[in-house]
N, C-alpha and C positions, 0 to 999 in steps of 0.2 A: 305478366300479361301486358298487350300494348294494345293502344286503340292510335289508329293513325287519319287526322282529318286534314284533307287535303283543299288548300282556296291558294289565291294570287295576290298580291304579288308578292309579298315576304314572310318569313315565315316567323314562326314562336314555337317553341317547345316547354309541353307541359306534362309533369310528373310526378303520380301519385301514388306514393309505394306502399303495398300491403304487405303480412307478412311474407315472407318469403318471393315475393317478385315482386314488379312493376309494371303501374302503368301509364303508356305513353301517349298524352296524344299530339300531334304535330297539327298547326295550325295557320292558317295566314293572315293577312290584315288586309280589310280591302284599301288603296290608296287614300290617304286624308286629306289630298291635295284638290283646292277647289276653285284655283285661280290660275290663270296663266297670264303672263304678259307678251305684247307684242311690240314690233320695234318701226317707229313709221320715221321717216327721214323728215324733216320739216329745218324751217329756221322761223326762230321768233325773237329778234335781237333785242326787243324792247322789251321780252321778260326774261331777261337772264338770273340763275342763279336759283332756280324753285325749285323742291323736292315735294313728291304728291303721294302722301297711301292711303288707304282706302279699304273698310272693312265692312261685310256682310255677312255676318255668323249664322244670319237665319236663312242662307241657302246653300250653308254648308248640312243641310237637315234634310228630310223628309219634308216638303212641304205642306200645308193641312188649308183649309180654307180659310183660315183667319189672314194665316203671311200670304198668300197669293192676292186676297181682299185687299191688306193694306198695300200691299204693291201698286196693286191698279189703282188706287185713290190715292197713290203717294204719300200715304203715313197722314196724320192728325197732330195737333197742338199737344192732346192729349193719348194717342195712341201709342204704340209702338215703335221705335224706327226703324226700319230695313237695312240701311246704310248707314255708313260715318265715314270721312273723309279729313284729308289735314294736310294741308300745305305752308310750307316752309321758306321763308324768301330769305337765303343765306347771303345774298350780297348785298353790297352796302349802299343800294340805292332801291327805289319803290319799286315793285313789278306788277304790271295790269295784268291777267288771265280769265278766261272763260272757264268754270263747268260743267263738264259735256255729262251727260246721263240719258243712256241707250238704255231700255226695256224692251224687253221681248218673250212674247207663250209661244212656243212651238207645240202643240196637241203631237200627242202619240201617234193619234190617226193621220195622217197623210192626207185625207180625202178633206178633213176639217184644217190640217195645214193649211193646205194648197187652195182654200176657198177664203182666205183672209187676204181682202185689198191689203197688198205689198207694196207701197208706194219707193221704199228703199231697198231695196232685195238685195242682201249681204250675201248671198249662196244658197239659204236654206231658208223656206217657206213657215213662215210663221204671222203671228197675228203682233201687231206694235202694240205695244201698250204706253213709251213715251219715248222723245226722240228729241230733248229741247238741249239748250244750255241757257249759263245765265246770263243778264246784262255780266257789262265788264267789272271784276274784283281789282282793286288796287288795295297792293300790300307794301306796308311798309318796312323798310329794309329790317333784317333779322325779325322780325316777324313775325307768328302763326296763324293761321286761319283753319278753324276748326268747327265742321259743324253734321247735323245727321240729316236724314231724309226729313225730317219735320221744320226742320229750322231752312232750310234751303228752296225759297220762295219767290226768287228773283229769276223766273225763269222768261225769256225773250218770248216774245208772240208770233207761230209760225209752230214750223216741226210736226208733232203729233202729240195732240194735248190726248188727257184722260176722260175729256166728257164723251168726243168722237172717236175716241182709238179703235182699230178694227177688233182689240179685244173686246171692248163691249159690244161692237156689232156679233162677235161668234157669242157671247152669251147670251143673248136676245134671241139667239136661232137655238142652241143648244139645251138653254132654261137652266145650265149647271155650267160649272169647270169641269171642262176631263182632263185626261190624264195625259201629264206632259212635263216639259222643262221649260223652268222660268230662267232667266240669259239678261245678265244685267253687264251693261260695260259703264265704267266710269273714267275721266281722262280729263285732261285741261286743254284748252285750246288756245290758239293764239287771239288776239285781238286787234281786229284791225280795221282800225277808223270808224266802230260802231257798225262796221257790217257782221251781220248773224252767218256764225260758219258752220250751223247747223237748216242751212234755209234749204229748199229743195230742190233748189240748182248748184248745195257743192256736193259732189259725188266724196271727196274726199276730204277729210277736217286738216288741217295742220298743227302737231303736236308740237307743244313746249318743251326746248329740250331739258332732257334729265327726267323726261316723264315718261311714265309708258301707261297705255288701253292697261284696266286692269277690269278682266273678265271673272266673271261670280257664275257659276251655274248652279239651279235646286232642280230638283224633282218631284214634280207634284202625284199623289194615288190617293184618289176618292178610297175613302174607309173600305175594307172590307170586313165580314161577320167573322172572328175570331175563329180558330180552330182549335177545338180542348184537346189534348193529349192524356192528362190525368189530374188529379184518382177518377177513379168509377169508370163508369162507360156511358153513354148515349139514354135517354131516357126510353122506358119499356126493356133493358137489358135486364131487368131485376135486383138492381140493389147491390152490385159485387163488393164482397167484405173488403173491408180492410186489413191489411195483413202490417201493417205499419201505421202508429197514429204518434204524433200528428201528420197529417201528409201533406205534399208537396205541390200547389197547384203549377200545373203546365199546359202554356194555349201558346198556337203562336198568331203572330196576326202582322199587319205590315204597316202600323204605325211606332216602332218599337224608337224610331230615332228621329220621331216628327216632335216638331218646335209647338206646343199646344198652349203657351203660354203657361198661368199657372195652375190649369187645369192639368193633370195628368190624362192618358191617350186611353188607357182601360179603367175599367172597375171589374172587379170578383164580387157577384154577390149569394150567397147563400143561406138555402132557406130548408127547414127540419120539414119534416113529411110525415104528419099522424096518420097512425093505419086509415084511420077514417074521411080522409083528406085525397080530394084528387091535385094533380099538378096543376091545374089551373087554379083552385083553388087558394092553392099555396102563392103564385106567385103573383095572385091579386093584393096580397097585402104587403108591408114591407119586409125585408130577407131582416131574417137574423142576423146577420154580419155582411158587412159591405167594406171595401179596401177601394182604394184609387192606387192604380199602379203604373211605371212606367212601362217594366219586362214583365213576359213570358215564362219565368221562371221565380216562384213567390213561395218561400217557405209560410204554412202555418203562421199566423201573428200570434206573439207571445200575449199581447193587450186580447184577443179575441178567447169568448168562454170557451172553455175545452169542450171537446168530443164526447158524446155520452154513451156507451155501451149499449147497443137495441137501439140504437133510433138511428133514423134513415134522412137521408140528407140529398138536397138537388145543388144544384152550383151550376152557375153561368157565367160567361164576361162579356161587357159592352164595348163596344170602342166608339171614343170621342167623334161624333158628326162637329166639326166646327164651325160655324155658320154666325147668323147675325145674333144665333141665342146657341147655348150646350146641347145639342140633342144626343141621344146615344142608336146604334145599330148591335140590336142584342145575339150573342151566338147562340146554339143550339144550346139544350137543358142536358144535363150529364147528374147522374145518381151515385150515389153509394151509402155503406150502411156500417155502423163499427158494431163489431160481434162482441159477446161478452169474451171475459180474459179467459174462460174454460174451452172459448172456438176453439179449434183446430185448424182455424186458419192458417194462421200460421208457421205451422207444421207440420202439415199433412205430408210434404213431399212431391205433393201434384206437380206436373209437370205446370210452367207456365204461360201462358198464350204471348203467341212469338208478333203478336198485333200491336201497332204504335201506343194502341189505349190503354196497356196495361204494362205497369212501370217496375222491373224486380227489383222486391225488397229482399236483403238477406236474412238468410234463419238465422243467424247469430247478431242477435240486437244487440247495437252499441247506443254511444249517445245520439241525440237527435241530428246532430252534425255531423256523426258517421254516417246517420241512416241516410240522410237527403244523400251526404256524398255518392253511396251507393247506387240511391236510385239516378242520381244526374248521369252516371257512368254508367251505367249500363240503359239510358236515354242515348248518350254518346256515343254505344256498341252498336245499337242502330238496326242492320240487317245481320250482324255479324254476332248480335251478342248472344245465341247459345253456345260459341267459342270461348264465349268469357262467362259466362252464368255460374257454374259452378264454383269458380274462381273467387268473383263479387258475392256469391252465396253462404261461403265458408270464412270468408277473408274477412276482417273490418278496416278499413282506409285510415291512414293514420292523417288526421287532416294536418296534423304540424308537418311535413313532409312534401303537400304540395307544391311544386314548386312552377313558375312560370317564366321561359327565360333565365333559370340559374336561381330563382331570388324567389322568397317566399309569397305565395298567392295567397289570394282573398278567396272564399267560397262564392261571394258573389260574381266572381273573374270568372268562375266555371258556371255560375247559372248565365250567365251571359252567352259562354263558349255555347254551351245547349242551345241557347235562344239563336245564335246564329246558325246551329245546325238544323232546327225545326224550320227557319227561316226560310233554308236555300241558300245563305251565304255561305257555306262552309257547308262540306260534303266528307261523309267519313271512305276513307281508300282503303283501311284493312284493319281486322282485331283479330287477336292470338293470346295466347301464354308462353311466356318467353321464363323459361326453368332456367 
């Protein structure tokens, strides 16, 4: 059996052999690359000899309203920092330089682009959020200077500061962030005779040689309400048994690689349902069991009480509002109900419904680690999986055998694989059985 998931640009091969066949699925990476540099011709003979890098890991993410917040306010004494930077004066005499620090929101919309005073328009319509450098740094030969967005205070008067930036004028009309890309350039500049080579008559800065613009892009998406996949179904569907316990929660949602601090971006929380109990009722008090997660794909906790045979159960996830306080935005309520061990659930043989919301578990129960396997592979079959059903039905997955790349995986490697196919990152191209 092969299941084949097809994304850009490179790929990985993963294989989980059951008895008698295999399965495959092929997979790709989106790019990890989140900087570029550019090459500007400049002379700056009085700062010979400096080397410049420069790191922003928190717009190599999903960005959430907290990192777009501290953006626009430039980081705190005690908040976070956006940036780090570090320069290097290798020859053996002192070298003067400027830090240059370009911000910029581009909105998604076009209409909210294109209405942001652009006093420097670099090609593409966006809102400033900062545009300064600092007075002059003089370094002393062999040297480092090293410091993050909180400690880097020295910024000249002029540019576009953060009380007036056009991004705070678009959020005064908008009343939120939308959705967009944050665009940070970092660089050094030359320094010359205490004139500011960020003022609003130089069209162009002059770079230190040996340095290059080093560009950072993030991507900001307001929350949206999680989407469940399994167990159970939608509430008012009636309780569908379980036919595998413990089971396997599966939602997908589009904060899965946002920076949320040390808040995690979901919670699971789930609550029992007495015959005599309506769902409001229920989810007026606190859930039985609650989790903070980061993915979409969440075995059962071993720490949480087991499953009880007849009783009925609702389950939802929240995902993190980040703001000036934790708010959550809750998905839809989804039910199910574990039958005693005499059900015939699962056994019956019933055909199974070929709908994202119901996950096939195989008749021949293995361990808990087979079981999930099963169900994540045949989540992975997709449109394709009554090709593979029978296959994953009779088979148990050897999980020592998985392999990623030639080398052995992790089961969390493949609930991720899932998470990017529930996603949209990765899209499945074909399933079979290969005898």
């Amino acid at each position: 059996m092969f299941l084949e998931i097809a994304c850009r640009p490179r790929f990985s091969r993963m294989r989980s052999f059951l008895a008698g066949c295999a399965v495959v699925l092929v997979a790709a990476s989106e790019s990890s690359a989140r900087r570029a540099t550019g090459v500007v011709a400049a002379t700056c003979p009085q700062s010979p000899g400096l080397t410049f890098q420069a790191a922003a890991p928190q717009l190599g993410q999903v960005l959430t309203h907290v990192t777009v917040a501290t953006m626009a306010s430039f980081g705190t004494a005690s908040g976070p920092a956006f940036y780090s930077v570090s320069v290097h004066n290798g020859s053996g005499s002192s070298a003067t330089f400027r830090l240059v620090v370009e911000l910029k929101f581009i909105p998604s919309d076009p209409s909210l682009a294109s209405s942001c005073a652009d006093p420097y328009p670099d090609g593409e319509s966006g809102c400033w959020i900062q545009r300064q450098s600092t007075y002059d740094i003089t370094l002393d030969a062999n040297k480092d200077w090293t410091k993050t967005s909180n400690q880097v205070n020295r910024f000249v008067t002029g540019g576009i500061s953060g009380d007036d930036s056009p991004f705070r004028s678009l959020l005064d009309r908008t009343g939120d962030i939308p959705a967009g890309r944050m665009i940070l350039t970092l660089g050094l500049a030359c320094s010359t005779d205490g004139q500011d080579p960020m003022d609003a008559s130089n069209s162009s800065i002059s770079r230190i040689p040996g340095t290059d613009w080093l560009n950072f892009s993030g991507t900001y998406q307001p929350a949206r309400s999680p989407q469940l996949v399994s167990p159970g179904a939608p509430s008012g569907s009636g309780f569908p048994a379980l036919v595998a316990s413990p089971p396997v929660f599966v939602f997908s949602g589009n904060l899965d690689r946002a920076y949320t601090g040390g808040t995690a971006p979901y919670r699971i929380l789930v609550w029992e349902l007495p015959a005599d109990a309506s769902l409001d009722q229920v989810q007026s008090v606190l859930p039985t069991r609650t989790l903070e997660v980061r993915r979409g794909v969440v075995p059962w906790p071993t720490s949480w009480p087991a499953l009880e045979p007849g009783k009925r159960y609702v389950w939802r996830v929240d995902a993190l509002l980040h703001g000036v306080t934790d708010d959550w935005l809750p998905s839809s309520t989804w039910e199910f109900s574990v039958p005693y061990p005499a059900s015939p659930a699962g056994s019956s043989g019933a055909n199974l419904s070929a709908t994202a919301s119901q996950v096939m578990i195989p008749q021949v129960s293995g361990t808990p680690e087979q079981n999930e396997m099963a169900q994540l592979l045949a989540l992975l079959a997709g449109p394709f999986r009554p090709g593979v059903e029978p296959e994953l039905r009779t088979k148990l997955p050897d999980p020592s055998s998985l392999l990623v790349a030639g080398r052995p995986a992790t089961l969390e490697e493949l609930r991720n694989l899932v998470q990017d196919v529930l996603a949209g990152r990765l899209s499945v191209r074909a399933a079979g059985v290969e005898k």
